[in-house]
N, C-alpha and C positions, 0 to 999 in steps of 0.2 A: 720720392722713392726711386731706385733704381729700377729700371725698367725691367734689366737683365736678369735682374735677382728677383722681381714679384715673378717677372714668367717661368721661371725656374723654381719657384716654390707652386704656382699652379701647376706646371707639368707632372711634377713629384707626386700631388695630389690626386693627380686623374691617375696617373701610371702606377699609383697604388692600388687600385683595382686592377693592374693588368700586370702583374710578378714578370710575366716571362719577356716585357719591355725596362728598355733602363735609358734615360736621358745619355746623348752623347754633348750634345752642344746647344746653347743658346746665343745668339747672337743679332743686336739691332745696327742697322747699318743705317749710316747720315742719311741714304735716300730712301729712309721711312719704310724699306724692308724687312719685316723681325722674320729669320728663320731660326725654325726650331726641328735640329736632328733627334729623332729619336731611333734606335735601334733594339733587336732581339735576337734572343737564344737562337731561333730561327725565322728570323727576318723581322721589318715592321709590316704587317700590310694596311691596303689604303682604309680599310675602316678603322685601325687602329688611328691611322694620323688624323684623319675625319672626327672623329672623338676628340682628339684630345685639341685638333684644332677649335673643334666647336666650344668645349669647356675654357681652353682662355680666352677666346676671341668674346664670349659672353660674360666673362670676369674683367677681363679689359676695359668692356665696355659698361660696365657695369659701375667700375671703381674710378673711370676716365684718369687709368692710368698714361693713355698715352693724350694728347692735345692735340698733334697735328693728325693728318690722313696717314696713315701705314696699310703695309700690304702682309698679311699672315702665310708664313708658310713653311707648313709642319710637315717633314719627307724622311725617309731613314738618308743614311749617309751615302754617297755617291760610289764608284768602283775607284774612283781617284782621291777621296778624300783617305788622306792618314789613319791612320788606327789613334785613338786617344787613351781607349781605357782597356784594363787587363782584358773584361768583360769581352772585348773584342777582339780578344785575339785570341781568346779559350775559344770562341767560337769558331775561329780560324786555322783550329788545329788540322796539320793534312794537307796544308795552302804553300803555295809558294810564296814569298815576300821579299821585301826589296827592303833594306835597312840601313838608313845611314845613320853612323854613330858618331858623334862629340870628335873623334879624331879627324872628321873628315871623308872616313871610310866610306864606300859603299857596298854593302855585302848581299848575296841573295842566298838565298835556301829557303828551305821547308821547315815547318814550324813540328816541331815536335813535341816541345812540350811549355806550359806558362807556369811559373809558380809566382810566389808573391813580390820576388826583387829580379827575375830576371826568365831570359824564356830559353829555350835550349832550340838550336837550328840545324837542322844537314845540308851542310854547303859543300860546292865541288870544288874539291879543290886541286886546279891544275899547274904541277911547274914543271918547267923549262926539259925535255928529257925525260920524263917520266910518264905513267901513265898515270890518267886522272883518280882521283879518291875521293869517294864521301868522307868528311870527318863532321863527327859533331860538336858543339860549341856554344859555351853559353855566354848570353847577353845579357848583361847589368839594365833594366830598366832607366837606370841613372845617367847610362852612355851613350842611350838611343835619342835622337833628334828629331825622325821618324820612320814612319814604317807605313807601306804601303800593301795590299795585297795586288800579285801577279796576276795577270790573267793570260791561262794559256786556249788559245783558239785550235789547236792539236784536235 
């Protein structure tokens, strides 16, 4: 069985008791590290990851899914990790972010709004001559590469 996908079907199961978490990522690395991102509406905390660490690490070991020694380790997602799902960027709304899209571009603004195929930004926009402008502008889901949130120290 795929490793990826049994711990990713236990995560689901414990975070079913917990609505206001949603799985962002599972991932086992060659050097027997499995982490598992989990995030929320408003944040994960550590008893959240404590739990659900505890319930696959005892399913794991239970079904001796894995054979060799691995290292568990269940965190919400970093200030540097991408945004992966809508869910995280509804959260995000009010944040500055950093966007590069399919073309190459890299754009910043403010999130203003997410809908189901694309999310709506207030970027400044400055040329050559003139004075700066907010304009707003929406982004295709489909064009985004990634997306990071800013962090202002202001």
């Amino acid at each position: 069985m795929n490793i990826e996908k049994r711990v990713t079907e236990l995560v689901e199961e414990k975070i079913a008791e917990m609505p206001h978490l949603f799985l962002v990522d599972v991932k086992m690395q060659p050097n027997g590290k499995l982490i598992i991102l989990v995030d929320g509406d408003n944040g994960a905390g550590i008893a959240d990851c404590a739990a659900i660490s505890r319930h696959v690490g005892f399913h794991l070991e239970e079904e001796n899914v894995i054979e060799n020694a691995y290292n568990l380790e269940v965190s919400s997602p970093g200030i540097d990790t991408p945004l992966k799902l809508k869910r995280q960027y509804a959260k995000n709304i009010g944040r500055n972010l950093s966007i590069k899209t399919d073309d190459g571009a890299k754009r910043e603004g403010t999130l203003l709004a997410v809908n189901d195929d694309a999310i709506q930004v207030a970027e400044m926009i400055k040329e050559k001559g003139k004075k700066a402008e907010i304009v707003e502008n929406t982004i295709p889901f489909d064009k985004i590469t990634e997306t990071k949130v800013l962090i202002s120290f202001k």
